[in-house]
TORPATOR-672526 format. One record per atom (N, C-alpha, C): residue in three letters; x, y, z. Coordinates in pm, whole numbers, padded with zeros to 5 digits, always signed. Example, Ala and Ser with C-alpha at 12.3 -4.5 7.8 and 13.67 -1.06 7.14 Angstrom:
% residues 2
Ala+01319-00569+00780
Ala+01230-00450+00780
Ala+01320-00330+00780
Ser+01285-00225+00708
Ser+01367-00106+00714
Ser+01290+00003+00787
***
This chain:
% residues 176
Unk-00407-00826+01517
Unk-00283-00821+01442
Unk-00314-00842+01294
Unk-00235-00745+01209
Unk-00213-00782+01094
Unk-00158-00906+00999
Unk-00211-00968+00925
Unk-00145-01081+00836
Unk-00127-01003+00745
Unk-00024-01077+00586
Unk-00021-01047+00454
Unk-00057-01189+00453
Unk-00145-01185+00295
Unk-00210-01289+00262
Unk-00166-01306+00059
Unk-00081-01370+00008
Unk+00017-01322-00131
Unk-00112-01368-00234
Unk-00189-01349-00336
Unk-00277-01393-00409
Unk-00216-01340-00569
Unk-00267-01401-00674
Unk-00256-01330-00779
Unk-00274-01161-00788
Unk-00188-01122-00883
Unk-00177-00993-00941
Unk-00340-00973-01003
Unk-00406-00870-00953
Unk-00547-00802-01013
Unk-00654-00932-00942
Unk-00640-01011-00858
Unk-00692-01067-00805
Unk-00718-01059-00655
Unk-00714-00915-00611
Unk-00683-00895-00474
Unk-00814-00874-00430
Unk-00969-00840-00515
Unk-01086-00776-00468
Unk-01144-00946-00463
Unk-01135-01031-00581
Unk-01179-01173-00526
Unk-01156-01229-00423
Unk-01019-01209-00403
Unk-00968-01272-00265
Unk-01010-01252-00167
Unk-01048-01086-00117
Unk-01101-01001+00004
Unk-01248-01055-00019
Unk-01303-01058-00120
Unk-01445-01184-00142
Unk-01460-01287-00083
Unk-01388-01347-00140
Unk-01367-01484-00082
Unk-01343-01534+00049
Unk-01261-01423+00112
Unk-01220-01462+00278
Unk-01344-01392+00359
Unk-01387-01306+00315
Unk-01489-01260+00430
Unk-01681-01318+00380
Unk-01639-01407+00235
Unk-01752-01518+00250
Unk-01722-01647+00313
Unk-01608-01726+00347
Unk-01571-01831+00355
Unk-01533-01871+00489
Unk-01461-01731+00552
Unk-01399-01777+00688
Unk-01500-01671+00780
Unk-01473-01763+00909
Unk-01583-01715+01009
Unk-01551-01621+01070
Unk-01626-01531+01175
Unk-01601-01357+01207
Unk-01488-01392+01312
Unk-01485-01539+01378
Unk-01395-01550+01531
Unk-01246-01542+01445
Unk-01231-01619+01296
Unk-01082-01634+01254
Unk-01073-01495+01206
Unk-01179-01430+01114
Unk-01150-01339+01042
Unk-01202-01151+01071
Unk-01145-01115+01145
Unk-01189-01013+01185
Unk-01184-00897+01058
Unk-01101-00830+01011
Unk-01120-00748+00868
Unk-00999-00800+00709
Unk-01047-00781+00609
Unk-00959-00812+00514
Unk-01007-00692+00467
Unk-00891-00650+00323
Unk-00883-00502+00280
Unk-00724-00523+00235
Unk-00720-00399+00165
Unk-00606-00411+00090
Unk-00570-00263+00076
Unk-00432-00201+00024
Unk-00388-00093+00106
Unk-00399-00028-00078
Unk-00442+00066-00052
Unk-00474+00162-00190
Unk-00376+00312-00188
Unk-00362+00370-00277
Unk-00319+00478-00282
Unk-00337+00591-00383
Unk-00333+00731-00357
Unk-00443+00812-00450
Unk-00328+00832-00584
Unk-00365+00879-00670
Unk-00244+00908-00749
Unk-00265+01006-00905
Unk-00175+01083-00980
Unk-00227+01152-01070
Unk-00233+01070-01202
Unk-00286+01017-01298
Unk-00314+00948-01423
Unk-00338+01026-01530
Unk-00255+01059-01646
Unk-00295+01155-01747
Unk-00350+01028-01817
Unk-00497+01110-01883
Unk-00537+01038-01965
Unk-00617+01139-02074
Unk-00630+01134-02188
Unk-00692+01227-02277
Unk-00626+01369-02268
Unk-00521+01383-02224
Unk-00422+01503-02194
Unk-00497+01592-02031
Unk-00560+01534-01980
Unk-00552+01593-01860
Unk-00532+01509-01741
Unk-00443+01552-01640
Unk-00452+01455-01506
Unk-00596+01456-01450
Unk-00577+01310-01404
Unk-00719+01266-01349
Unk-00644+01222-01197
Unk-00717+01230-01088
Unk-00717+01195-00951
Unk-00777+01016-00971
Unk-00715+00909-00935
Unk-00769+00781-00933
Unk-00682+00732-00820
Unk-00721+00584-00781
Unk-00673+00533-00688
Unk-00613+00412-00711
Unk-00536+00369-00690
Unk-00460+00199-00761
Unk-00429+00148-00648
Unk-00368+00020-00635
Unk-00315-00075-00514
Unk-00188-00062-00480
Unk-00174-00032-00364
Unk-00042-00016-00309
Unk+00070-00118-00317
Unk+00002-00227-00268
Unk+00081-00414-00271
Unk+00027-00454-00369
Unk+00006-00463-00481
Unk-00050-00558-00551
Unk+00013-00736-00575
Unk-00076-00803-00557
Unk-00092-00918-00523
Unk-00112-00937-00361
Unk-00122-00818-00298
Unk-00176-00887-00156
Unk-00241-00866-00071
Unk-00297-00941-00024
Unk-00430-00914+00097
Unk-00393-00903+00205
Unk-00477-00790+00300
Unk-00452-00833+00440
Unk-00563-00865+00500
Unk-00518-00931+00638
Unk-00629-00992+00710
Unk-00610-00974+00846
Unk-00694-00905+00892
Unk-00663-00911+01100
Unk-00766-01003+01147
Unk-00678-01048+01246
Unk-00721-01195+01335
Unk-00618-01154+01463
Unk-00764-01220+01571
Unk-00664-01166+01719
Unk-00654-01362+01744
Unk-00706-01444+01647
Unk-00700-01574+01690
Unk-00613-01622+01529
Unk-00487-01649+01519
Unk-00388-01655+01395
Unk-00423-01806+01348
Unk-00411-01883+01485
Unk-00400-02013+01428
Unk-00534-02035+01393
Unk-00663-02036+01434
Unk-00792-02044+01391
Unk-00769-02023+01198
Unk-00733-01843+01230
Unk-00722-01784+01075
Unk-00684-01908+01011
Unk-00553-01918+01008
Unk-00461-02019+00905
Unk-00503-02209+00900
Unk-00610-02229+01043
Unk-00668-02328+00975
Unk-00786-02331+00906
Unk-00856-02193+00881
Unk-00980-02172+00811
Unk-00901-02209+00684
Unk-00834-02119+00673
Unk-00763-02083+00527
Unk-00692-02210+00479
Unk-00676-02324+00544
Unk-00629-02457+00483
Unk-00738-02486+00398
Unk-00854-02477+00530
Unk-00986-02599+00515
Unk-01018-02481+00354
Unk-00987-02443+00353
Unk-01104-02322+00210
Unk-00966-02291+00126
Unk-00879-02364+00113
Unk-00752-02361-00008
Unk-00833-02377-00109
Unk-00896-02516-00150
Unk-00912-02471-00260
Unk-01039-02373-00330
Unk-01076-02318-00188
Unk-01215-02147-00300
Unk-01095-02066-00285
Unk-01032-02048-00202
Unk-00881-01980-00204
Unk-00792-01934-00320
Unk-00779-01850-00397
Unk-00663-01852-00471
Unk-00560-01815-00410
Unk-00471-01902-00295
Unk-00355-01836-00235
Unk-00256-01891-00296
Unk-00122-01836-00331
Unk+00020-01843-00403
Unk+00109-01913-00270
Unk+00181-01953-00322
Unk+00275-02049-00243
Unk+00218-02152-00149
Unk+00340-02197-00055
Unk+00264-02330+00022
Unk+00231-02318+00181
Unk+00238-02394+00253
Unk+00249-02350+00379
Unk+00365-02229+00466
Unk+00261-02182+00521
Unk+00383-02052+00557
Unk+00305-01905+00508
Unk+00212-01933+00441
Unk+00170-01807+00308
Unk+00096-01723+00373
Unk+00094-01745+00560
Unk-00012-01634+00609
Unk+00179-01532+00706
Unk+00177-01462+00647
Unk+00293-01422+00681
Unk+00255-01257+00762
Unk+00267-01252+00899
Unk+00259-01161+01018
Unk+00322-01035+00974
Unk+00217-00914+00992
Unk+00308-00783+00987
Unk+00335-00712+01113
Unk+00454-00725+01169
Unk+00507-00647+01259
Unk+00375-00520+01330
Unk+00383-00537+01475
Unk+00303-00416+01539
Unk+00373-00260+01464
Unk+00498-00231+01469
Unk+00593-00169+01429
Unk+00525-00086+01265
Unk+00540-00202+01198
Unk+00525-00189+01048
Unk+00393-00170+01035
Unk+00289-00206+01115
Unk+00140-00210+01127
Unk+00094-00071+01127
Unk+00206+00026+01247
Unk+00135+00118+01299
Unk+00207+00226+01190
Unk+00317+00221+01135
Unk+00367+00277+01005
Unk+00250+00275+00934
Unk+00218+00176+00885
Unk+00143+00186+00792
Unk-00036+00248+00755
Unk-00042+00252+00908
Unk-00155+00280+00978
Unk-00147+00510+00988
Unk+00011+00524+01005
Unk+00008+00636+01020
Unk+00011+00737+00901
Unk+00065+00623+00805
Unk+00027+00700+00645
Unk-00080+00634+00552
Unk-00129+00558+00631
Unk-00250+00561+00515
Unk-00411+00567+00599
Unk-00413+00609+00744
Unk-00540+00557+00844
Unk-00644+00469+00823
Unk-00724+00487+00902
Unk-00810+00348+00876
Unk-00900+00327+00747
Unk-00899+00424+00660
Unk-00962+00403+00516
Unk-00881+00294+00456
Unk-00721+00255+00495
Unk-00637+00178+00406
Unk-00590+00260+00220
Unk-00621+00418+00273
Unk-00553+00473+00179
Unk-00470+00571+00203
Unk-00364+00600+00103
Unk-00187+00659+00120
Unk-00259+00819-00022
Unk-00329+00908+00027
Unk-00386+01041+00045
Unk-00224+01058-00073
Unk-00257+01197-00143
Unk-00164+01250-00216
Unk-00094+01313-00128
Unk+00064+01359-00176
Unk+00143+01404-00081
Unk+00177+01556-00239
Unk+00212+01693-00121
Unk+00250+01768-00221
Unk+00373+01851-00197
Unk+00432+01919-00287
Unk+00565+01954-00283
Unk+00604+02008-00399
Unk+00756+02038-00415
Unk+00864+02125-00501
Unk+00978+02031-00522
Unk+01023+02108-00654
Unk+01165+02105-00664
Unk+01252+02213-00649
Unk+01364+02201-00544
Unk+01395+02319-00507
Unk+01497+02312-00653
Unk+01506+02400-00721
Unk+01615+02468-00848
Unk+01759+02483-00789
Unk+01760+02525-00658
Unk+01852+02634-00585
Unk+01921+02529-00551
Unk+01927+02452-00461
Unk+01947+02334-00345
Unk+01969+02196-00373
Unk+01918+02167-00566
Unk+01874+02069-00617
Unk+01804+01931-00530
Unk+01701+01956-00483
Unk+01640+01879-00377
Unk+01525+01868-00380
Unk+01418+01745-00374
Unk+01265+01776-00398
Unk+01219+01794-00233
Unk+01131+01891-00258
Unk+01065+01906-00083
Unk+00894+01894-00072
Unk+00921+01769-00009
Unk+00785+01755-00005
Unk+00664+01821+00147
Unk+00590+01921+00134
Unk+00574+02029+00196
Unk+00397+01992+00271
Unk+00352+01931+00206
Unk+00211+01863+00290
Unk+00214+01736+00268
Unk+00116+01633+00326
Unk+00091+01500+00296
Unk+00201+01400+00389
Unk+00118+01235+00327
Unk+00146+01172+00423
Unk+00319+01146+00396
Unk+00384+01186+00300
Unk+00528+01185+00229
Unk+00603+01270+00366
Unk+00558+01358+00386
Unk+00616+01464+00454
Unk+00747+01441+00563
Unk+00709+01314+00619
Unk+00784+01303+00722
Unk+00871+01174+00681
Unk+00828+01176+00588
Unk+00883+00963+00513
Unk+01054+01004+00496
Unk+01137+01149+00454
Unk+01281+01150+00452
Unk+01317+01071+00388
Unk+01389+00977+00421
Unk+01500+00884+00345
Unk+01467+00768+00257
Unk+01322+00762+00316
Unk+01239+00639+00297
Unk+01220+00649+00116
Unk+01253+00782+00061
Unk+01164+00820-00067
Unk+01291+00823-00129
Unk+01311+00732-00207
Unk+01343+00684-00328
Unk+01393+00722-00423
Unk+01278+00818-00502
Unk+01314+00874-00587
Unk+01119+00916-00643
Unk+01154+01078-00678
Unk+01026+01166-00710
Unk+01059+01155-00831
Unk+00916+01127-00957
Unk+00915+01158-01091
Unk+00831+01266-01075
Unk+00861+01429-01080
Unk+00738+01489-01070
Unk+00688+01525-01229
Unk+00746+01481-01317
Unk+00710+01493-01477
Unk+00578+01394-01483
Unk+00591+01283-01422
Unk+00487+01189-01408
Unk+00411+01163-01243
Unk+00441+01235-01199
Unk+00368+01239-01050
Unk+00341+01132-00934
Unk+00440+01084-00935
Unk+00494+00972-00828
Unk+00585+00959-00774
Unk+00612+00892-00665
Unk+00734+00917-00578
Unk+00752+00754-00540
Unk+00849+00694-00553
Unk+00868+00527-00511
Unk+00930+00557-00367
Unk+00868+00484-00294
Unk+00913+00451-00127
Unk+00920+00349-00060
Unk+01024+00327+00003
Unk+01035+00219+00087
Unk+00957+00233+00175
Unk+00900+00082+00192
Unk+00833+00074+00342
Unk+00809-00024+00447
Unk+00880-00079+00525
Unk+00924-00212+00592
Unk+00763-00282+00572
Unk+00804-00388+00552
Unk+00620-00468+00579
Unk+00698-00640+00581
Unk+00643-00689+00670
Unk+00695-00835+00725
Unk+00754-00865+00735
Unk+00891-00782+00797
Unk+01045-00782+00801
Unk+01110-00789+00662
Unk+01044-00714+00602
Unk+01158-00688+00466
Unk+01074-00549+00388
Unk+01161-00532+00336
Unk+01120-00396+00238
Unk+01053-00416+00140
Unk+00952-00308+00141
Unk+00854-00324-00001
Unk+00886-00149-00056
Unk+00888-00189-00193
Unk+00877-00039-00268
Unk+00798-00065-00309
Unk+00690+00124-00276
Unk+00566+00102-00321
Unk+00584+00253-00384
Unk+00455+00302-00455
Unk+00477+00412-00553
Unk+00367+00501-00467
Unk+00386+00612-00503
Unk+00300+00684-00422
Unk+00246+00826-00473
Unk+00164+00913-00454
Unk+00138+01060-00559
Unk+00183+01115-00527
Unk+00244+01202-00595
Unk+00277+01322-00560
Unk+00205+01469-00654
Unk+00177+01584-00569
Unk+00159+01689-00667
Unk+00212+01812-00642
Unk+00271+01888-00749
Unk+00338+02053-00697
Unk+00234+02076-00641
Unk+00272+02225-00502
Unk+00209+02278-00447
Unk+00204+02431-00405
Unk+00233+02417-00593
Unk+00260+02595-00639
Unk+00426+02627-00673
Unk+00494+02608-00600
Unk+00627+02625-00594
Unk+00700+02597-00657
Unk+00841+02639-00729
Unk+00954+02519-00797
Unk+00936+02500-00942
Unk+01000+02469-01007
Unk+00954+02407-01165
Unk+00915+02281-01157
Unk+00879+02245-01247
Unk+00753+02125-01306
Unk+00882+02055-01404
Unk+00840+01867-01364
Unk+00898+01795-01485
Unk+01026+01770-01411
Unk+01112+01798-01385
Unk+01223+01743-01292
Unk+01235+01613-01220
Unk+01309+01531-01256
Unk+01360+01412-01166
Unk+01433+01395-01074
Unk+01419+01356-00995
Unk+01535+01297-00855
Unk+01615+01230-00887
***
């Protein structure tokens, strides 16, 4: 099973450091953190890069929870964990396998591609892991190439941002 584990903002690669030097293989089976691909203009051309999906948080699978969460007492302080007791907070099998189905076991959320229909006024997103997400999507900037989406994670909603790129079709620059 999945944990979320809340750490400082840009502090998520120390943390995944820290737990898989500190805690043992029986509490800590994998830590990793959920990435996503995305377009970045920089010097006037888009660049393909990858950024953090959750930022500020780690995950951790453990088929033994309570072990996990008493490693993670005994090693609070090599720990930079945020808040107090309570802070190893369970992600749903449900939300697990969601999350599992758009981003697979790399722990990355792949570009999604698509249009704006002119006609219909509607963005359609036509390949990628977006494809089937419907209602879940937020709202598409395709002027800036992202799409914000809901996505249940530990019984509550997280908006996370996600790529998007035309895929030939539609005009360019349009908002949702």
């Amino acid at each position: 099973m999945w944990y979320v584990l809340e750490c400082r903002r840009g502090r998520e690669e120390r943390m995944l450091d820290a737990c898989r030097r500190q805690l043992s293989h029986e509490a800590l089976e994998d830590a990793f953190v959920f990435r996503c691909e995305r377009f970045w203009r920089s010097d006037r051309a888009w660049r393909r890069v990858e950024r953090d999906m959750f930022p500020g948080y780690v995950f951790l699978q453990s088929a033994r929870p309570g072990l996990l969460s008493e490693e993670i007492k005994k090693y609070r302080a090599l720990l930079p964990v945020l808040g107090e007791p309570g802070y190893l907070i369970p992600v749903y099998r449900e939300e697990e396998n969601h999350l599992r189905q758009l981003c697979g076991e790399q722990h990355v959320l792949g570009l999604s591609y698509g249009y704006r229909d002119r006609e219909r006024g509607c963005d359609c997103i036509t390949k990628g892991p977006l494809k089937a997400a419907g209602s879940r999507i937020l709202a598409i900037d395709w002027h800036r190439r992202f799409a914000r989406v809901e996505v249940p994670l530990a019984r509550r909603t997280a908006v996370m941002w996600a790529g998007v790129a035309f895929d030939g079709r539609g005009g360019h620059g349009q908002q949702r």
